[in-house]
C-alpha positions as a Markdown table, in Angstrom:
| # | Residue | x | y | z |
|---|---|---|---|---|
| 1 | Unk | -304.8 | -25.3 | 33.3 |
| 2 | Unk | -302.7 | -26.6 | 35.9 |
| 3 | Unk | -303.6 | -26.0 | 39.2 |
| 4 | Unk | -300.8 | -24.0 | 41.1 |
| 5 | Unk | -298.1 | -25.2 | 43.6 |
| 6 | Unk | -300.0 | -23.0 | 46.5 |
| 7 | Unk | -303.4 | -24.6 | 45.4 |
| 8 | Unk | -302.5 | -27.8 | 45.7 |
| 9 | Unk | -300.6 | -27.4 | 49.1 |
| 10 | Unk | -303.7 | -25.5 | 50.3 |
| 11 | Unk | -305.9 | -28.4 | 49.0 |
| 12 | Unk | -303.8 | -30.6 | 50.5 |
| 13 | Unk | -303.4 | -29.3 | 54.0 |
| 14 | Unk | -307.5 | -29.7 | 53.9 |
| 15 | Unk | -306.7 | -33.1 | 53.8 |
| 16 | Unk | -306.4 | -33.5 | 49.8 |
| 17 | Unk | -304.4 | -36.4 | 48.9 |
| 18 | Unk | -304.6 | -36.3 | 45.0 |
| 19 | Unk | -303.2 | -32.9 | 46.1 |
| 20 | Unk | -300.1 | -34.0 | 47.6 |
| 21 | Unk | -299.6 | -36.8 | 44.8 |
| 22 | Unk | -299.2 | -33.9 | 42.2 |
| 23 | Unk | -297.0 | -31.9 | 44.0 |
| 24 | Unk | -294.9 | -35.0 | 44.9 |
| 25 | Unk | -294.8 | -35.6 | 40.8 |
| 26 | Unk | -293.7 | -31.9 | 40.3 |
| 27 | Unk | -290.9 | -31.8 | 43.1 |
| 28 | Unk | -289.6 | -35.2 | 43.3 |
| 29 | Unk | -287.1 | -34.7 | 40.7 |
| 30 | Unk | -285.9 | -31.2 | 41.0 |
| 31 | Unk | -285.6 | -31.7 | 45.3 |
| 32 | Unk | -283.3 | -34.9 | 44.6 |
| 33 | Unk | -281.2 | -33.4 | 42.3 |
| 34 | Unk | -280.9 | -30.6 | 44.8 |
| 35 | Unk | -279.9 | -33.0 | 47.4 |
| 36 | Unk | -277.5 | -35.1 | 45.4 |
| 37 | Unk | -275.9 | -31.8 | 44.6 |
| 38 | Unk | -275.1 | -30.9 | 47.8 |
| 39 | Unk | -274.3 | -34.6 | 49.3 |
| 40 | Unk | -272.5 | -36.2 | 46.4 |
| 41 | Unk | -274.8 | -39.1 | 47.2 |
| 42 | Unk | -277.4 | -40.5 | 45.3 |
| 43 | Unk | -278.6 | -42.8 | 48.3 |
| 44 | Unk | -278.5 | -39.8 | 50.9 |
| 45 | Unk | -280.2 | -37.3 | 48.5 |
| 46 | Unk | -282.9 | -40.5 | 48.3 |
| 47 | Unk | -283.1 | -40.6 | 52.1 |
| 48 | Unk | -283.5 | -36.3 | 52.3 |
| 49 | Unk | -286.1 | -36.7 | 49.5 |
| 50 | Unk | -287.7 | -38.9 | 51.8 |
| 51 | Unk | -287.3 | -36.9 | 54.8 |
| 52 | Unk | -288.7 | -33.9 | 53.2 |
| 53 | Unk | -292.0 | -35.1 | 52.1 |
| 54 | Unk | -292.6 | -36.1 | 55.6 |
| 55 | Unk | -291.6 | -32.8 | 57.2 |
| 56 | Unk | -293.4 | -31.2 | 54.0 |
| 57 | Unk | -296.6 | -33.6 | 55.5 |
| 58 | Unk | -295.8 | -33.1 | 58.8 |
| 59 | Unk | -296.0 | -29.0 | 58.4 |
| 60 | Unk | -298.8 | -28.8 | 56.2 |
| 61 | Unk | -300.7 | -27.2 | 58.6 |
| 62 | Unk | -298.4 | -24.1 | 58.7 |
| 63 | Unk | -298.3 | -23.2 | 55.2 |
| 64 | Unk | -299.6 | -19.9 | 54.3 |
| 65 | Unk | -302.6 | -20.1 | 51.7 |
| 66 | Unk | -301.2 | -16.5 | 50.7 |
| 67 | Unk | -297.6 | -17.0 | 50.8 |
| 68 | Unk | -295.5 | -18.8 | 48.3 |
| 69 | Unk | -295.1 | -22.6 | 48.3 |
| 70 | Unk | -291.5 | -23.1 | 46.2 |
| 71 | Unk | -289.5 | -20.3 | 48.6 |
| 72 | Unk | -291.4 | -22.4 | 52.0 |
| 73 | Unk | -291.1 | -26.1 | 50.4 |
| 74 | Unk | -287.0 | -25.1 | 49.6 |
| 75 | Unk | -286.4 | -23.7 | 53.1 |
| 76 | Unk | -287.3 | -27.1 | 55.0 |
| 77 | Unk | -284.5 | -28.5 | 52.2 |
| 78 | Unk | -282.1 | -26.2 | 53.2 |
| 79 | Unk | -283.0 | -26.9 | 56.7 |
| 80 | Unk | -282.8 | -30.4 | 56.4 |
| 81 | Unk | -279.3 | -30.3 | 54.5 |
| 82 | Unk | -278.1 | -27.8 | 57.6 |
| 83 | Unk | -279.7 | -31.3 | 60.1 |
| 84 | Unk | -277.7 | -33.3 | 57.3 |
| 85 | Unk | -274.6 | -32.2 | 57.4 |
| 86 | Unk | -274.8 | -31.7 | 61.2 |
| 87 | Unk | -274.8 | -35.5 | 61.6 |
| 88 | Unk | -272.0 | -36.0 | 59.5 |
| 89 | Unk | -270.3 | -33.8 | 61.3 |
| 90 | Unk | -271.1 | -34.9 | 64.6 |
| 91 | Unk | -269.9 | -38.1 | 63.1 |
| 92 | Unk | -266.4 | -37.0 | 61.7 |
| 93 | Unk | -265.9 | -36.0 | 65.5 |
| 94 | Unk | -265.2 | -39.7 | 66.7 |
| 95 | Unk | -264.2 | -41.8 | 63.3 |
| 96 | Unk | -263.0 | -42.3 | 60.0 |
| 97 | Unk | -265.0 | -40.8 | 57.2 |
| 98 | Unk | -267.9 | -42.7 | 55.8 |
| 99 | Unk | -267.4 | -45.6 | 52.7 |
| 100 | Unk | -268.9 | -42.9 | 50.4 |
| 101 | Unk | -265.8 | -41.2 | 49.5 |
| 102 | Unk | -263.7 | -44.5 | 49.2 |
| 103 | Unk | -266.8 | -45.5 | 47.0 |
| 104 | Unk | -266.3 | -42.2 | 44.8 |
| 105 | Unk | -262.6 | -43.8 | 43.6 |
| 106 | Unk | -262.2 | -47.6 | 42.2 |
| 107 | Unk | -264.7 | -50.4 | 42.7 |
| 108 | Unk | -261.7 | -52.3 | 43.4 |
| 109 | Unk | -261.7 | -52.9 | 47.3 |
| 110 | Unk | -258.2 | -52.6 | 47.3 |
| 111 | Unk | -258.0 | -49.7 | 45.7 |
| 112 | Unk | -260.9 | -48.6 | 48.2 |
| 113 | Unk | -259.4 | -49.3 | 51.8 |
| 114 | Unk | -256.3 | -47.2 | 50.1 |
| 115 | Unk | -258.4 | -44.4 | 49.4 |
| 116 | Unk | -260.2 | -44.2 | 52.5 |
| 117 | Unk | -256.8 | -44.8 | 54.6 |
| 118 | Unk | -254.6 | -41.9 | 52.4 |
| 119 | Unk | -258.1 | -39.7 | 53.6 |
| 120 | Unk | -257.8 | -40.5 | 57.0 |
| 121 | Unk | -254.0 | -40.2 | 57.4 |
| 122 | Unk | -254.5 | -36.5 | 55.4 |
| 123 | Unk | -257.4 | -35.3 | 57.6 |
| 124 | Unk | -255.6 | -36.8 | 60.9 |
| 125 | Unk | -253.0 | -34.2 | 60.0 |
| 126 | Unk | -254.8 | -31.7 | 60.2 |
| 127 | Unk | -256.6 | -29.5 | 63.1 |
| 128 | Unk | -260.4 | -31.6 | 64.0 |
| 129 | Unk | -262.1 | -28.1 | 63.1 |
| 130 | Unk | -260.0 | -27.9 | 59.6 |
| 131 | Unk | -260.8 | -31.5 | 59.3 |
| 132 | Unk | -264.4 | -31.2 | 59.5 |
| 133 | Unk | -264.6 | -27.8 | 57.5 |
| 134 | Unk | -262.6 | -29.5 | 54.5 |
| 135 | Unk | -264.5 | -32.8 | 54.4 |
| 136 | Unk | -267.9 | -31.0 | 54.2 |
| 137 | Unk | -267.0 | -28.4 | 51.7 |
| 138 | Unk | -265.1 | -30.4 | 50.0 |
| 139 | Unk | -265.7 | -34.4 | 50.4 |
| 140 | Unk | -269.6 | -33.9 | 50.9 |
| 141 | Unk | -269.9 | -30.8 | 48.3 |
| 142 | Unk | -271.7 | -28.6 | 51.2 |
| 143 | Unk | -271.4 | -24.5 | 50.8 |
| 144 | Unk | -269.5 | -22.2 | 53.0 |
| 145 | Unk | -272.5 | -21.4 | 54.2 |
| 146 | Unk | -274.4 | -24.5 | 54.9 |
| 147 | Unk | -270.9 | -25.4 | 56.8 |
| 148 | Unk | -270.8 | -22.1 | 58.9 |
| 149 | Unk | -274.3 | -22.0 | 59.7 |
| 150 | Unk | -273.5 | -25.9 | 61.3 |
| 151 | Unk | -270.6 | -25.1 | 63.1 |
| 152 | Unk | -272.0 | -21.6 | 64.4 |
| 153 | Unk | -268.9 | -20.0 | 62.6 |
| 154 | Unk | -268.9 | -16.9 | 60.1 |
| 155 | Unk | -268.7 | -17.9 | 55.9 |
| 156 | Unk | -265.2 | -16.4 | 56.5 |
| 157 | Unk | -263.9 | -18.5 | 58.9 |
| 158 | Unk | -264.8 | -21.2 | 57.0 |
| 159 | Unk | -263.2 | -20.3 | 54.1 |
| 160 | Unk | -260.0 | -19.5 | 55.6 |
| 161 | Unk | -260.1 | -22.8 | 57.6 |
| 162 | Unk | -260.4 | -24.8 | 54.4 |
| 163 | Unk | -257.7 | -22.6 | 52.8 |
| 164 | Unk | -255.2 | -23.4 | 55.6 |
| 165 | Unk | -256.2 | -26.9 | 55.3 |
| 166 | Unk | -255.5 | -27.2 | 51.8 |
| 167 | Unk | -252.4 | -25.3 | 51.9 |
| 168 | Unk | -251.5 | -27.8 | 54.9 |
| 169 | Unk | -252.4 | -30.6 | 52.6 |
| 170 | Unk | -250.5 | -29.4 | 49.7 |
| 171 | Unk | -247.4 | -28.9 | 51.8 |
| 172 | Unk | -247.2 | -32.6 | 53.8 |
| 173 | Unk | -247.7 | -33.8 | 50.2 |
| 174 | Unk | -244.1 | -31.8 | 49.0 |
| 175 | Unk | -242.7 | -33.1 | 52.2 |
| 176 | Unk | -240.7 | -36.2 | 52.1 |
| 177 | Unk | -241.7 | -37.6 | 55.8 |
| 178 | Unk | -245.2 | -37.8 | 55.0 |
């Protein structure tokens, strides 16, 4: 019989590496997928994969022996997405978006610069926080509530701001001067 997930993480914060090597087998697939879920990216959900098995190493030492290791191991994810998506944001604040949504379209880069300037003109039209709120729900894949919890602003909020932003959107688009 396998041993369990709060066995091994026990064993392992004693300084067990097998320990760790099994867990790393059991979550390595599950915690990307997770990852490129919410970031639309396979080399960022690589990077947070990363990421996590250090802070996972890093924390060892406060894992409860009696508690459970799958609610404790996905809380430093969500945590980390939260850090995540508060970098991108902090980035938005100063630039165009990143090359990953251009990449999303054609592999044409043509067709690439397009994309990525038809985003930036569309979320230049809009207010920074709408901007910001519709590129992570929507360009990056991030819930309402990972986006609230990052801007300090209630699920609802967010959801109205990326309602008004669409409806913005939708309505320059039916409008001839833009």
């Amino acid at each position: 019989m396998d041993p369990s997930d709060e066995d091994l993480m026990g064993r392992y914060a004693r300084g067990d590496g097998v320990a760790f090597q099994l867990l790393f087998r059991r979550y390595r697939r599950p915690v990307f997928e997770f990852f490129r879920r919410r970031t639309q990216s396979p080399e960022r959900a690589a990077d947070l994969t990363q990421e996590l098995f250090l802070r996972v190493h890093s924390a060892r030492a406060s894992f409860r022996s009696d508690g459970a290791f799958q609610p404790w191991f996905f809380r430093i994810a969500r945590h980390l997405c939260i850090d995540d998506l508060r970098r991108v944001e902090r980035g938005l604040l100063g630039g165009p978006p990143p090359d990953e949504l251009a990449a999303r379209g054609s592999h044409d880069a043509e067709s690439q610069l397009a994309i990525r300037q038809s985003i930036t003109v569309l979320l230049d039209s809009l207010p920074p926080e709408q901007a910001r709120i519709l590129y992570a729900s929507k360009g990056l894949g991030a819930r309402y509530e990972e986006v609230a919890e990052a801007i300090g602003k209630s699920v609802e909020a967010v959801k109205q701001a990326a309602s008004r932003a669409l409806r913005r959107l939708r309505s320059a688009q039916e409008s001839p001067d833009v």
